[in-house]
N, C-alpha and C positions, 0 to 999 in steps of 0.2 A: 090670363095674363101672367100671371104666377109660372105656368107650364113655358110661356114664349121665354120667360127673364131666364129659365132654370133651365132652357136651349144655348143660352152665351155662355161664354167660359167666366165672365168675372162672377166674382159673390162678394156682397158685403161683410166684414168685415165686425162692422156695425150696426144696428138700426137702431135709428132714431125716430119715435113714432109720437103723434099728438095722444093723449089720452082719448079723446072720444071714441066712443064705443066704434063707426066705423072706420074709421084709419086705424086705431086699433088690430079690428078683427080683420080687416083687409094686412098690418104687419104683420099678423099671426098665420096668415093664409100661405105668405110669401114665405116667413121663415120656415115654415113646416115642408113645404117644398123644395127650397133650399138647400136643407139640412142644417138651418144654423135654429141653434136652441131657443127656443120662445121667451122663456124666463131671462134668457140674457137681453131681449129687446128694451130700451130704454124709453120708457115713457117720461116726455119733458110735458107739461103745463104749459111752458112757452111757447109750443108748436099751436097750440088751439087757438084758432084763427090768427094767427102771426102776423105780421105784416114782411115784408122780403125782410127788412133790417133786423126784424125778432127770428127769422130762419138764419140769419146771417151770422147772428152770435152766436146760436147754436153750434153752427157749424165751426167756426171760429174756437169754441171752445171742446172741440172735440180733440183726442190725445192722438199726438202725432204720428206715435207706433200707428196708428189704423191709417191705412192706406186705400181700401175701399170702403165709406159712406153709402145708405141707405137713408134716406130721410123719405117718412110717410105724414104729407099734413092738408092743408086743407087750403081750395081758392078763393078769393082771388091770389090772396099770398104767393102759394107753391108757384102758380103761373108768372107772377112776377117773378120772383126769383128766377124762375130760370132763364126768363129775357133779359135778366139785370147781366149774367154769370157769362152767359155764351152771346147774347144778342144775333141770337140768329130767330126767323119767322116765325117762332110759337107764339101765338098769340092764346089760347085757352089750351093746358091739360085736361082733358075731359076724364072723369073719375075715373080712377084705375088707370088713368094712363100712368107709361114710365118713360121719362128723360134720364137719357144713358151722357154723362157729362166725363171730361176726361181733360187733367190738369198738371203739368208739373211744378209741383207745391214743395217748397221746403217746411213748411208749416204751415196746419188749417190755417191762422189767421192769416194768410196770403192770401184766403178766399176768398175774392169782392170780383173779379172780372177773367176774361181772357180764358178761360175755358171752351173746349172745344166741343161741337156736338158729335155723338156716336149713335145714337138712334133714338128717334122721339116714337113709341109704339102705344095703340090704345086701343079697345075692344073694339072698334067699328073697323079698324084697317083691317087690309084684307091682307094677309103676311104670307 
């Protein structure tokens, strides 16, 4: 999954990752492929098992220079969120899946709806 993310042109920016050990080593996997520095990934507490409105602050509270967002965390949350954000048909991210979401924002806490979908991708599609 890491190899399909690192075939698009965008790159995060930022990651935001839950501490547990695999969301975690699953951000470590993606930044290394990437090329964005490991030790810059941000490990929040409030991501582990979140509810969408504890992913919501997160995001909310991310500094506004960053322009591309990565967030790594965990379901049912992550799933909800992204139906809250885009409301289009995902109904489960299945692990390792990636929602590619895309927004004109004057500031993160603009972030609550109206986003649009760019690609929902996850190991079982066939790409």
């Amino acid at each position: 999954m890491a190899n399909r993310l690192a075939a698009c042109e965008t790159r995060p920016e930022c990651i935001i990752s839950s501490p547990a050990m695999r969301a975690r080593s699953t951000a470590e996997i993606f930044a290394r492929r990437l090329g964005f520095p490991v030790r810059e990934i941000d490990l929040m507490t409030e991501l582990y098992l979140a509810s969408p409105m504890g992913m919501l602050d997160v995001i909310h509270n991310c500094p506004d220079h960053v322009t591309t967002l990565a967030l790594v965390g965990h379901n049912p949350g992550i799933s909800e969120l992204a139906v809250q954000l885009c409301s289009n048909l995902i109904e489960v991210i299945p692990t390792c899946g990636i929602v590619h979401l895309s927004a004109n924002l004057k500031t993160w806490k603009d972030a609550d709806s109206n986003f649009h979908l760019i690609d929902f991708d996850y190991p079982k599609r066939n790409p």
